[in-house]
C-alpha positions in Angstrom: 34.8 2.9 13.6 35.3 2.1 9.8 32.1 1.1 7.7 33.8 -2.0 6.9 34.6 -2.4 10.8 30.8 -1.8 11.2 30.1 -4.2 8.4 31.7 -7.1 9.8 30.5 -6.6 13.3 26.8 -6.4 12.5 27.4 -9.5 10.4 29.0 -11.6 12.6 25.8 -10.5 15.1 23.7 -11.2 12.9 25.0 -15.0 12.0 24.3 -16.0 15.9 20.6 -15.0 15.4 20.5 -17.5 12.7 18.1 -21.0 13.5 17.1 -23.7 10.6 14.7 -26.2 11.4 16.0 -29.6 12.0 14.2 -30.5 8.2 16.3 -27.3 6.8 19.6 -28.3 8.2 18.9 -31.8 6.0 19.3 -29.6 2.7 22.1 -29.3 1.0 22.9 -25.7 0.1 22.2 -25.1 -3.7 24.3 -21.8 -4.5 27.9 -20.6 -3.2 27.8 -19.2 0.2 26.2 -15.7 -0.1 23.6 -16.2 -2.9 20.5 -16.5 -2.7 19.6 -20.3 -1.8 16.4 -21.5 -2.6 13.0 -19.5 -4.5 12.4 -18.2 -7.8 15.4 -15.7 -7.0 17.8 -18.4 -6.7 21.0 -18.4 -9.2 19.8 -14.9 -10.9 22.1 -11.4 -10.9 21.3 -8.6 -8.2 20.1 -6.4 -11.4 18.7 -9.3 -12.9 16.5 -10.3 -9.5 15.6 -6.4 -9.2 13.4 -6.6 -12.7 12.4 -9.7 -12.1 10.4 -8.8 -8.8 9.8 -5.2 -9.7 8.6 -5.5 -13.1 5.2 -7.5 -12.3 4.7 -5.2 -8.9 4.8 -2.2 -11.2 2.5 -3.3 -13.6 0.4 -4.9 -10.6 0.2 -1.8 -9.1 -0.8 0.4 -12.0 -3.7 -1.8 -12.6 -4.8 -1.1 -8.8 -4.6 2.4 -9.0 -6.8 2.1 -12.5 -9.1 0.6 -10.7 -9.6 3.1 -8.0 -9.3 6.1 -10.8 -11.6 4.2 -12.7 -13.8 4.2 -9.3 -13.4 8.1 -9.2 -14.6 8.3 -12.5 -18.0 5.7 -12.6 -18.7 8.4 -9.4 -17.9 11.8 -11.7 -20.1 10.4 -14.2 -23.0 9.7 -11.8 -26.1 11.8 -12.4 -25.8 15.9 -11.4 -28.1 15.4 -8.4 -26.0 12.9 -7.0 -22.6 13.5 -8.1 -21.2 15.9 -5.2 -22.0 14.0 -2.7 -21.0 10.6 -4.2 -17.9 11.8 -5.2 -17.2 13.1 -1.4 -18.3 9.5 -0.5 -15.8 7.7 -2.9 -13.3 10.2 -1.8 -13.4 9.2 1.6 -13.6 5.5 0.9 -10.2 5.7 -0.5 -9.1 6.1 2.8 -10.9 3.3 4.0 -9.3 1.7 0.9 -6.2 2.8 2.7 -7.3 1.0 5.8 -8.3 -2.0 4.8 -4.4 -2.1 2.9 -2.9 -1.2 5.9 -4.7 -3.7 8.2 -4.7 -6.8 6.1 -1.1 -6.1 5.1 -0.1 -6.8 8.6 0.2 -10.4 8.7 1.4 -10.2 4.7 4.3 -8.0 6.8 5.2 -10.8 8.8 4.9 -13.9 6.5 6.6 -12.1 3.7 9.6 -11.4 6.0 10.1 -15.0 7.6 9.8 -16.6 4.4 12.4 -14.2 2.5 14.8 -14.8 5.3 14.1 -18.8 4.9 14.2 -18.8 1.1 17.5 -17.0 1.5 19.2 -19.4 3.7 17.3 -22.3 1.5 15.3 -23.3 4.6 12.0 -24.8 2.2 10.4 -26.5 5.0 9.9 -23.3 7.6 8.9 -21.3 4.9 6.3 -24.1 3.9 5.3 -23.5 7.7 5.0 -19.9 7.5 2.9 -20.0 4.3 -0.1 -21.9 6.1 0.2 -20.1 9.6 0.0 -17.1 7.3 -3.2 -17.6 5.1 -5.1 -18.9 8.7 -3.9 -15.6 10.7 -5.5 -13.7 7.9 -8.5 -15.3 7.7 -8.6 -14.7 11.1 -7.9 -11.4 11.3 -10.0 -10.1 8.2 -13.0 -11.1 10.2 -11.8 -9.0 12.9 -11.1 -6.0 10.5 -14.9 -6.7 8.6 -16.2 -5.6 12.4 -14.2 -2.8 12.8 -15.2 -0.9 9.6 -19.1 -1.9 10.2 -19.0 -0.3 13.4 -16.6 2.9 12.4 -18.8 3.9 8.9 -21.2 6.6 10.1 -18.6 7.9 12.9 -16.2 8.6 9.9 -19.0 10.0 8.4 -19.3 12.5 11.1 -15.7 12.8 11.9 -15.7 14.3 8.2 -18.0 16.7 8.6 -19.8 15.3 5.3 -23.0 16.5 4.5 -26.2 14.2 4.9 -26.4 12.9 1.2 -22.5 11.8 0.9 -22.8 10.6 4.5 -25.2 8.3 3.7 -23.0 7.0 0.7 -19.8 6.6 2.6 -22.2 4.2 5.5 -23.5 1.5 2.5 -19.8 1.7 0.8 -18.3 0.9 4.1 -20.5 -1.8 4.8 -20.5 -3.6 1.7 -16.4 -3.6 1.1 -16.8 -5.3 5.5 -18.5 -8.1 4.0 -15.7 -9.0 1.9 -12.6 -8.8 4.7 -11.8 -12.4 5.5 -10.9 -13.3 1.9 -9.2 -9.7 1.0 -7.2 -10.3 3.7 -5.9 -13.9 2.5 -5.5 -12.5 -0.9 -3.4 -9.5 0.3 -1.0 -12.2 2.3 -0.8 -14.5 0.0 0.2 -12.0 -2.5 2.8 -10.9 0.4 4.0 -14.4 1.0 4.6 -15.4 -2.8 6.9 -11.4 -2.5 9.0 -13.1 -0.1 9.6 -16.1 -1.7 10.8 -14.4 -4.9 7.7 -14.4 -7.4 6.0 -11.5 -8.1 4.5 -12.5 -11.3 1.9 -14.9 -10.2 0.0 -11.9 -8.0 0.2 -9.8 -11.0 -1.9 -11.6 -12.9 -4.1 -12.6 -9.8 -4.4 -8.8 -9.8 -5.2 -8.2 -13.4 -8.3 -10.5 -13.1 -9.4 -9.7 -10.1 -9.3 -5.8 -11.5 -11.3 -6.4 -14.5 -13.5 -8.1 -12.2 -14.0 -4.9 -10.0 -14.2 -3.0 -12.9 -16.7 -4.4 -15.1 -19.1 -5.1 -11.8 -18.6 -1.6 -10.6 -19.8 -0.6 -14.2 -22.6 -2.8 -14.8 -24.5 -2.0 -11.4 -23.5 2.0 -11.0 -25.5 3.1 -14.0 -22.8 5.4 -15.0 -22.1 6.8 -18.3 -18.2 6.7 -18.4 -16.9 10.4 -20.7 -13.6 9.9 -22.5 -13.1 13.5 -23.7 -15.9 13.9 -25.9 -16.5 10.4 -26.4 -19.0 8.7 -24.0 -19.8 5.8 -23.0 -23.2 4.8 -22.5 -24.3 2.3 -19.5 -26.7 0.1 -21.6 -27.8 -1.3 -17.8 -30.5 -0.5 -15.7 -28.9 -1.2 -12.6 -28.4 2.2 -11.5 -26.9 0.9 -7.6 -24.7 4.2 -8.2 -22.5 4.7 -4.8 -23.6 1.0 -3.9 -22.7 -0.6 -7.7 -18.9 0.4 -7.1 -18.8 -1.1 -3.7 -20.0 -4.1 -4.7 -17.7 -4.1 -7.5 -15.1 -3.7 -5.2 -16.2 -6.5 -2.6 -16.8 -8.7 -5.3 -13.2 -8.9 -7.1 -12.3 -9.0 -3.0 -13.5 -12.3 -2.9 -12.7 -13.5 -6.1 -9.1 -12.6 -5.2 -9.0 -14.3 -2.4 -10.0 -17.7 -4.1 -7.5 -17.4 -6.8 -4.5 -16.4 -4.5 -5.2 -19.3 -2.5 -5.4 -21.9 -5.3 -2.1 -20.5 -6.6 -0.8 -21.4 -3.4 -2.3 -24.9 -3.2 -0.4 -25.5 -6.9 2.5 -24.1 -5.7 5.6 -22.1 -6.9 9.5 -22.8 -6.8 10.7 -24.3 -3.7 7.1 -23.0 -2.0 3.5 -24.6 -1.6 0.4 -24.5 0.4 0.4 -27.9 2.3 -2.9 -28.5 4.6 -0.7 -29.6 7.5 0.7 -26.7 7.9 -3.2 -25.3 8.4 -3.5 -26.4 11.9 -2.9 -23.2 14.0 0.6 -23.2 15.4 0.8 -20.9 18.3 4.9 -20.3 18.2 4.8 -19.6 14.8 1.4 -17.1 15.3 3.8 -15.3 17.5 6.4 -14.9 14.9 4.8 -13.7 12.4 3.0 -11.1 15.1 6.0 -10.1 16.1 6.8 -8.5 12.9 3.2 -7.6 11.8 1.6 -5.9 14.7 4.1 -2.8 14.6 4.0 -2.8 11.0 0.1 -2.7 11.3 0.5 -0.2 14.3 3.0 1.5 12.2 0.0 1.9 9.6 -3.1 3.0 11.3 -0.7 5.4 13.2 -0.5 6.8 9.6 -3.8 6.6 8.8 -5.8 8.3 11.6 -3.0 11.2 11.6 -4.3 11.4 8.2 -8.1 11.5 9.6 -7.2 14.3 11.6 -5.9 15.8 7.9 -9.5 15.3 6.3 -10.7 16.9 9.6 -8.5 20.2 9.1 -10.2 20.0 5.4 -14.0 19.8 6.8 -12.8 23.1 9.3 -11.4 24.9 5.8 -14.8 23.7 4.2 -16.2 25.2 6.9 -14.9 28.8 6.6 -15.6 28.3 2.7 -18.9 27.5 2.9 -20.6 31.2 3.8 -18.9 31.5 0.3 -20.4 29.5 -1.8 -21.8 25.7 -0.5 -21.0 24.6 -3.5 -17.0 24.8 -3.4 -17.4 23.7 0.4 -18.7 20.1 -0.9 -16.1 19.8 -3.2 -12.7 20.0 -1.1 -12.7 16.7 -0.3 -13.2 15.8 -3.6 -10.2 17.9 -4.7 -8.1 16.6 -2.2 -9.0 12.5 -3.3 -9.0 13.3 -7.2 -5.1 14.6 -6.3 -4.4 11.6 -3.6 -5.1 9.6 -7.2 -3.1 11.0 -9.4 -0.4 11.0 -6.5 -0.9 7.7 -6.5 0.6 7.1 -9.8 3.2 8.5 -9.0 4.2 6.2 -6.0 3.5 3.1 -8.2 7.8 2.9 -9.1 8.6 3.8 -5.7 6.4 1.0 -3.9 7.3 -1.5 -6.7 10.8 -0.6 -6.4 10.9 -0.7 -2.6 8.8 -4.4 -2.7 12.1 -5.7 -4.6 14.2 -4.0 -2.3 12.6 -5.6 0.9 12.3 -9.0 -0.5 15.9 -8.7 -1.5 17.2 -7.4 1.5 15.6 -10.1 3.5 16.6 -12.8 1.4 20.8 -11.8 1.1 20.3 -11.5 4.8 18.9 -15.6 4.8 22.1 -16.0 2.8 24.6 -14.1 5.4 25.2 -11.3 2.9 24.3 -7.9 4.9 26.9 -5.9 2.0 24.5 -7.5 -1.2 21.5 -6.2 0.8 22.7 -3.0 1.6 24.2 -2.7 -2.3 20.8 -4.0 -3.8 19.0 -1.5 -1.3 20.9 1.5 -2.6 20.5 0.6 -6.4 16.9 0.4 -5.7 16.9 4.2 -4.5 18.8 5.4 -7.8 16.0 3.2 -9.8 12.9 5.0 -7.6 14.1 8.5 -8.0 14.7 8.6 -11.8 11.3 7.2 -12.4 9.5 8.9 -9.7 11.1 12.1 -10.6 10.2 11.8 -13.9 6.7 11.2 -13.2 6.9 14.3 -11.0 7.6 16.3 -14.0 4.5 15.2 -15.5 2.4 16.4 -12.3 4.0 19.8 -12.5 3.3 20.1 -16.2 0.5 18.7 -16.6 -1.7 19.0 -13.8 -5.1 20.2 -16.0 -5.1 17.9 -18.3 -4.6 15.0 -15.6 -7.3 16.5 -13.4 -9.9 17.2 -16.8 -10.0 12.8 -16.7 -11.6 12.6 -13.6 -13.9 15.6 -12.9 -15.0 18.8 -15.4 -16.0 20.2 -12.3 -15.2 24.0 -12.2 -13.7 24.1 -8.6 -11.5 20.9 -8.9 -10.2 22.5 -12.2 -9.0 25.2 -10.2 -7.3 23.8 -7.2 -6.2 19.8 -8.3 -3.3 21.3 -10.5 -2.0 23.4 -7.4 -1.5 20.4 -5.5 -0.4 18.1 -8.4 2.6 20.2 -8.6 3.0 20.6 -4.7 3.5 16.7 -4.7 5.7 17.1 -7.8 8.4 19.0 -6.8 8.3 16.5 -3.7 8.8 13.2 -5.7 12.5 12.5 -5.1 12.2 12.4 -1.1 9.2 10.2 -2.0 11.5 8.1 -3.7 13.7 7.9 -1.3 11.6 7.3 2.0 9.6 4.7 0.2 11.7 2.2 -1.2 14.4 2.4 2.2 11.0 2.4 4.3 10.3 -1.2 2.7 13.9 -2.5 2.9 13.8 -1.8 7.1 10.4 -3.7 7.0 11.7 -6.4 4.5 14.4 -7.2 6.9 11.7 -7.5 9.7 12.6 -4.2 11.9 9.1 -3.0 11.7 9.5 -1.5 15.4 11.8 1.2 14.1 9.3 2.0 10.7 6.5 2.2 13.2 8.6 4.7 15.9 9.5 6.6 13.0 6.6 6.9 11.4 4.4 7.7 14.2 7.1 10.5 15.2 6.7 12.1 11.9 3.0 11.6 11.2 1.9 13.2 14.6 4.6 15.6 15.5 5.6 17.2 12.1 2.7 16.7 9.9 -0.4 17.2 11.6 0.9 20.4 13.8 2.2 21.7 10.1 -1.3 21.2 8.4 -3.1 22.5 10.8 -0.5 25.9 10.7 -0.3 26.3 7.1 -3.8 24.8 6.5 -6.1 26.4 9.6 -4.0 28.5 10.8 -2.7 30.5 8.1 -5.5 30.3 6.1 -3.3 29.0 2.9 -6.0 26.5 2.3 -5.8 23.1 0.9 -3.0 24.2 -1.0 -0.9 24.8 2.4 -2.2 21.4 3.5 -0.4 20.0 0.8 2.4 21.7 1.6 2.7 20.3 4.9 1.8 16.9 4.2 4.9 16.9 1.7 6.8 18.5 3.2 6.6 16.4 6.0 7.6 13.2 3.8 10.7 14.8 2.9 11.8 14.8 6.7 10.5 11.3 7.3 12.9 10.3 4.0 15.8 11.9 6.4 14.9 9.6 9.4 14.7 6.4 7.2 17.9 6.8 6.0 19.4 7.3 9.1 18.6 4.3 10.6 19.1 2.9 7.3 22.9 3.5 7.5 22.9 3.1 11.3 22.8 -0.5 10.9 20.3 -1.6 13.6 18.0 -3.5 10.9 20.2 -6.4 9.7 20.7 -7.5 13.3 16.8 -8.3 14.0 16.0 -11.5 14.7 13.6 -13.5 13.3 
């Protein structure tokens, strides 16, 4: 069959699958057949509508992963007696910081992709619906997900073979950031929601309060002196909370987030607003938005505990290094997380990227235009490899200097660079998995991102860290190998489906 045989069919599919409320079918479409209907992205180019969602998510972004480097570095600037351990503590945080994204992000998933596809097809008044489900679900839920980390800190603890000291660290972190769940987690969908309905700038700035927030508490009450090469700057507090000073920094711009996104919401933005009618728990439109967020939350912690199972294979290589020195056996994990960061940077074009992709995607396919969201999917790739590539460059380059800002410490000196250019030469199947990864769950087929995913995480990357990692003996360094390595295949799989077809027929 011809692509443009292909084309047509999954369109034509896809228009049956299409149901307005009886309030939508009152509006009067605002835009030619095809564009865009209703939303901030309404009457704007495809190139014009991919800056004007990515732009604010970049910059969003960067300030988040600030925010956790700046974390990383209150911790390497902790007193000698307590640094190690603290900085094993943080390190593992991050992936709790990992969890709590994934599992709050669920409903985001779901809301964001109902209320693209609405705002596509100019349907105002189910998107207004979806918006208050939304916030209650993750209200909801982010009392659900403040249990689960209570109950899972000193198991994790264990799990990474941590010793006493950093153990104890990772417990009160875990606790404090559990405290703070219910309003992260409205803050995090609401963010999502305004995504879908075109605007990205609005939770930009949310985020660039609520980071100076986090930043400026974690400072005041760690009682650490912050080095800037050989500037430094001293803490004129006497707090000295340390480990517990950034976790309350942390939980604090939580909560603080969470009360700004919401009254953005109650104000409102084009063609979208937080009405209280649309409070009261609607079971049918719960389900929905389930529908679409429990695979992509499934799809998430299926990521995340393979990637337990990847700090476990580091506590067994800590292990083996620790009748060397005990010294460079504490510090592995560290290594590892002060890498994860600087990695992190380097995702920040991709994810942004990818968000404009998925909201665009799911809002051409509101306005029965499958060809504009494949088109704006594929110009979104190009865009995520030439800035993530270039970024990659700078990993390969200059992997020293990059890990000198964090830690001075002699053994992350020696093995962060290795891995920084691991991921480097690796950033253009980054690219590429990302940003198609978030167009498939843009358009709502979250079921094939989770089957995916899940496929990849446990059957290629774990069995290939433990090999090149364990088994082998290559260390960290072949860990890193793998866990790359193993990106690169899951970039193949995305695209596969991608071009299949499959995800513009879902049904929302």
């Amino acid at each position: 069959m011809k692509e443009s045989e292909r084309t047509d069919k999954i369109e034509k599919q896809r228009l049956a699958s299409m149901q307005p409320s009886p309030e939508d079918l009152q509006e009067p479409l605002s835009e030619p057949v095809g564009s865009i209907q209703s939303g901030s992205l309404a009457g704007k180019s495809m190139s014009a509508a991919i800056w004007f969602l990515a732009m604010p998510i970049l910059v969003q972004q960067i300030l988040v992963a600030c925010v956790g480097l700046a974390d990383k570095m209150f911790a390497g600037a902790l007193p000698e007696n307590v640094v190690i351990p603290a900085m094993d503590a943080i390190g593992i945080g991050s992936y709790i910081g990992w969890f709590i994204a994934i599992a709050v992000s669920g409903v985001g998933v779901g809301g964001q992709a109902l209320i693209a596809r609405a705002m596509g097809g100019g349907q105002k008044a189910t998107a207004s619906v979806v918006l208050g489900q939304s916030i209650v679900l993750a209200g909801l839920w982010g009392f659900v997900v403040g249990i689960a980390l209570w109950f899972v800190a000193a198991p994790l603890g264990d799990l990474c073979q941590l010793a006493p000291a950093a153990k104890n660290y990772l417990v009160q972190y875990i606790h404090i950031l559990a405290l703070s769940m219910p309003l992260c987690s409205i803050m995090t969908t609401g963010a999502m929601t305004l995504h879908g309905s075109g605007d990205t700038l609005r939770p930009a700035i949310v985020t660039l309060f609520v980071n100076v927030v986090n930043v400026v508490v974690s400072f005041v009450l760690s009682g650490a002196d912050v080095r800037f090469g050989e500037e430094v700057l001293t803490n004129p507090f006497d707090w000295d909370l340390h480990v517990i000073g950034i976790a309350l920094g942390t939980a604090t711009a939580y909560i603080v987030g969470g009360i700004c996104i919401v009254g953005v919401l109650l104000r409102g933005v084009k063609d979208l607003k937080l009405q209280v009618k649309d409070l009261l728990p609607r079971v049918d439109v719960f389900q929905k938005i389930a529908r679409i967020g429990i695979p992509s939350f499934f799809e998430g912690l299926s990521m995340w505990s393979a990637n337990l199972f990847v700090l476990y294979f580091i506590g067994q290589i800590s292990a083996k290094l620790a009748q060397e020195s005990e010294e460079v056996a504490q510090g592995l994990q560290g290594a590892h997380v002060i890498a994860v960061q600087w990695e992190a940077f380097s995702f920040l074009p991709g994810f942004a990227i990818g968000t404009a992709a998925g909201a665009l995607a799911g809002q051409y396919l509101g306005a029965n235009n499958l060809k504009a969201a494949r088109k704006s999917t594929l110009i979104c790739v190009s865009l995520a490899m030439l800035f993530m590539g270039t970024m990659g460059l700078g990993m390969i380059f200059f992997g020293d200097t990059l890990t000198s800002i964090i830690s001075n410490q002699p053994m992350h000196l020696s093995l962060v660079p290795k891995l920084l250019f691991v991921a480097g030469i690796m950033q253009l199947g980054f690219a590429v998995m990302m940003v198609i990864r978030q167009t498939l769950k843009g358009a709502g087929d979250t079921v094939w991102t989770f089957l995916i995913t899940s496929f990849s995480s446990w059957c290629i990357r774990l069995p290939a860290a433990w090999y090149l990692g364990v088994h082998l003996d290559y260390g960290l360094v072949g860990v890193w190998y793998a866990l790359c390595g193993e990106m690169i295949i899951r970039a193949m799989l995305f695209s596969i489906r991608f071009f299949q077809g499959g995800w513009a027929l879902k049904k929302l």
